[in-house]
C-alpha positions in Angstrom: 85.6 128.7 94.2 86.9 131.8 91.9 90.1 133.1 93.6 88.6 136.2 93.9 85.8 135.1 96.3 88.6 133.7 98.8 90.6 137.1 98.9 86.8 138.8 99.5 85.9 136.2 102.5 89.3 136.8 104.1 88.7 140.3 104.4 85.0 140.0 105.0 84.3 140.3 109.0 83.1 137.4 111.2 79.1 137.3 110.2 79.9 137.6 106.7 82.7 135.1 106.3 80.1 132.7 108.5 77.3 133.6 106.0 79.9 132.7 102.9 81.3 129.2 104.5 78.0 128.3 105.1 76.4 128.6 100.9 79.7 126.8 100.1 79.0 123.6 102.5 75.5 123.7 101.3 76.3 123.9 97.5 79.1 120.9 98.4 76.4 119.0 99.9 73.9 119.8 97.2 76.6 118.7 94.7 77.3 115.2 96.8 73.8 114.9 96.7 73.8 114.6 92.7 76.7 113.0 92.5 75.6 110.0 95.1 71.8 110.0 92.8 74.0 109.6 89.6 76.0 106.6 91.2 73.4 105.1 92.1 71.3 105.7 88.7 74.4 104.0 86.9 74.6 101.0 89.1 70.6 100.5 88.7 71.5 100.9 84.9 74.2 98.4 85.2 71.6 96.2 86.7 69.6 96.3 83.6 66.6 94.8 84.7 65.3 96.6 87.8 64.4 99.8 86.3 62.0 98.0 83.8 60.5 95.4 86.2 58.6 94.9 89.1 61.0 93.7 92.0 58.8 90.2 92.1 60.2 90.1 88.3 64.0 90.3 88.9 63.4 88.0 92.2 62.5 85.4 89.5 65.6 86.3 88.0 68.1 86.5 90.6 66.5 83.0 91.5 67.6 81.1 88.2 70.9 82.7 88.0 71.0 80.8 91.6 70.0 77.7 90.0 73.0 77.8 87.9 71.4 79.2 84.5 73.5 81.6 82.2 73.5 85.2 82.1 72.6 84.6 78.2 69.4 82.3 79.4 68.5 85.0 82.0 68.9 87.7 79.9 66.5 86.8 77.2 64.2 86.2 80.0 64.3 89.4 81.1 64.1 91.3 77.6 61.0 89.1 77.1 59.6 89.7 80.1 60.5 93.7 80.0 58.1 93.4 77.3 55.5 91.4 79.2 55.4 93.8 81.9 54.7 97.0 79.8 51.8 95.2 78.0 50.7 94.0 80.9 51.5 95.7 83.7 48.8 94.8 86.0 48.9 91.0 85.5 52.8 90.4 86.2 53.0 90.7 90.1 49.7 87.9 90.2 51.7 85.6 87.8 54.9 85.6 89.3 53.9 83.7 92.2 53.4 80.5 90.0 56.6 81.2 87.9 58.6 81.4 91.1 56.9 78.1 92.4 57.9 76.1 88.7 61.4 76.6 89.5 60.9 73.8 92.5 60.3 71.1 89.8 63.1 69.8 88.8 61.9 69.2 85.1 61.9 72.9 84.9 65.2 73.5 86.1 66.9 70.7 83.9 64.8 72.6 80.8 66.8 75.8 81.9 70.2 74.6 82.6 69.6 72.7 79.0 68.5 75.9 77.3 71.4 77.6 78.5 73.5 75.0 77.2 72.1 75.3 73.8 72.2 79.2 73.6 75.7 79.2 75.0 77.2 77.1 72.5 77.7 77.8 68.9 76.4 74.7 67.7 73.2 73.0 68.2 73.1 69.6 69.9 70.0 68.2 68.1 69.8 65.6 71.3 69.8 68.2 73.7 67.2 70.2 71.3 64.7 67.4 71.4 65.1 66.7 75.3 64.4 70.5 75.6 61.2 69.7 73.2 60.3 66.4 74.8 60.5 68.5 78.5 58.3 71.4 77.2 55.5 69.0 75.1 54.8 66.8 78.7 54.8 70.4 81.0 52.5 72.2 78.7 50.4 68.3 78.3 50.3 68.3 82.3 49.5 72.3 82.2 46.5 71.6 79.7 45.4 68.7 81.6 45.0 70.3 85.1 43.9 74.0 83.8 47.0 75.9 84.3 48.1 78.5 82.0 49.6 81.8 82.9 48.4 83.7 79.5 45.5 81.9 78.3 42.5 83.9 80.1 44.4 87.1 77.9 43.3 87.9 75.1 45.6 90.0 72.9 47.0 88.2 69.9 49.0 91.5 68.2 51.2 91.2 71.8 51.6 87.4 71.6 52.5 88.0 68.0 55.4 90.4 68.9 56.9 88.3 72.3 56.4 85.2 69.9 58.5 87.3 67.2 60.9 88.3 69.9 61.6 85.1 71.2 62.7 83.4 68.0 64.3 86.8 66.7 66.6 86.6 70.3 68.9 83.0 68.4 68.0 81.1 65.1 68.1 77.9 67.2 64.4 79.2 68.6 62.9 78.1 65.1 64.4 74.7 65.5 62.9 74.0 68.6 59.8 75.7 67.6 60.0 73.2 64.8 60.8 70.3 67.3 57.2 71.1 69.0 55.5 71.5 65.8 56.5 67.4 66.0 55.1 67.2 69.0 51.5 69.1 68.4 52.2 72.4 69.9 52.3 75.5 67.9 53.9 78.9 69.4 56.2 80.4 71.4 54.8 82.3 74.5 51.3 81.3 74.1 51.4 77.4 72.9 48.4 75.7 71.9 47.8 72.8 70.2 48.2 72.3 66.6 44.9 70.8 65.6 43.1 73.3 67.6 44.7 75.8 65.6 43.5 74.8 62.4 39.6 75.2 63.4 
């Protein structure tokens, strides 16, 4: 407050110096007000992920960080599946049930924590590659066998040619394993199918 307006409200009589205290408190409260929105705007930017993604999303998340995979791992997770959710906004909350559910096999937990090895080194472990590839080819057999796919029933090629894209674009390494399941009949990233089907 300009010096000014203090000399005026000590001179100003009861009512008016009531009147003046009473703006100031409500332009202080207004101003905690922004402040306290702004604190809380950075922390949801420091979060990253939940102003892009449905809260089932960052559940999924929060869920392998507690499984012991690295913030790398779950951060290309959640870039890809930023992207995901604004092509598809209306399908993510009805596949997240299943993803969530996957993380009780242990198969896909090891495939994590062995991802996360990989991308957290600087070197490739070609072992550890084909394990991951190995791990992957039997899920996605089992998946095909029984009828399970997340993305199959969509239909949008353009957007599984960009999260395809994205996901080998995220570490170099992604082409080598994508290379590894070439090996193993399975062609793709986000959408795999099989390689002779492919072809027709």
């Amino acid at each position: 407050m300009p010096l000014s307006q203090i000399a005026q409200m000590l001179d100003a009589d009861e009512e008016t110096f009531a009147a003046a205290v009473h703006r100031i408190d409500a332009r202080l409260r207004a101003e905690v007000q922004r402040l306290q929105t702004s604190r809380r705007q950075i922390a949801q930017l420091a979060a990253g992920e939940s102003l892009a993604l449905p809260p089932e999303v960052t559940a999924y998340l929060d869920r392998l960080r507690a499984l012991g995979v690295s913030e790398r791992m779950v951060t290309s997770e959640r870039d890809a599946w930023i992207l995901v959710a604004a092509r598809w906004p209306d399908k993510v909350r009805e596949w997240m049930p299943a993803k969530i559910a996957e993380l009780e096999d242990p198969r896909v937990v090891r495939l994590y924590r062995l991802l996360s090895q990989v991308f957290d080194s600087d070197d490739a472990d070609e072992a550890i590659m084909r394990e991951i590839a190995d791990l992957m080819a039997a899920m996605f057999e089992e998946a095909e066998a029984s009828g399970r796919s997340d993305l199959d029933h969509v239909q949008d090629d353009a957007s599984y040619d960009l999260l395809d894209s994205f996901a080998l674009e995220k570490d170099p390494r992604s082409a080598r394993l994508a290379e590894l399941m070439r090996e193993r009949g399975w062609d793709g990233w986000i959408r795999l199918e099989r390689v002779d089907d492919k072809r027709h």
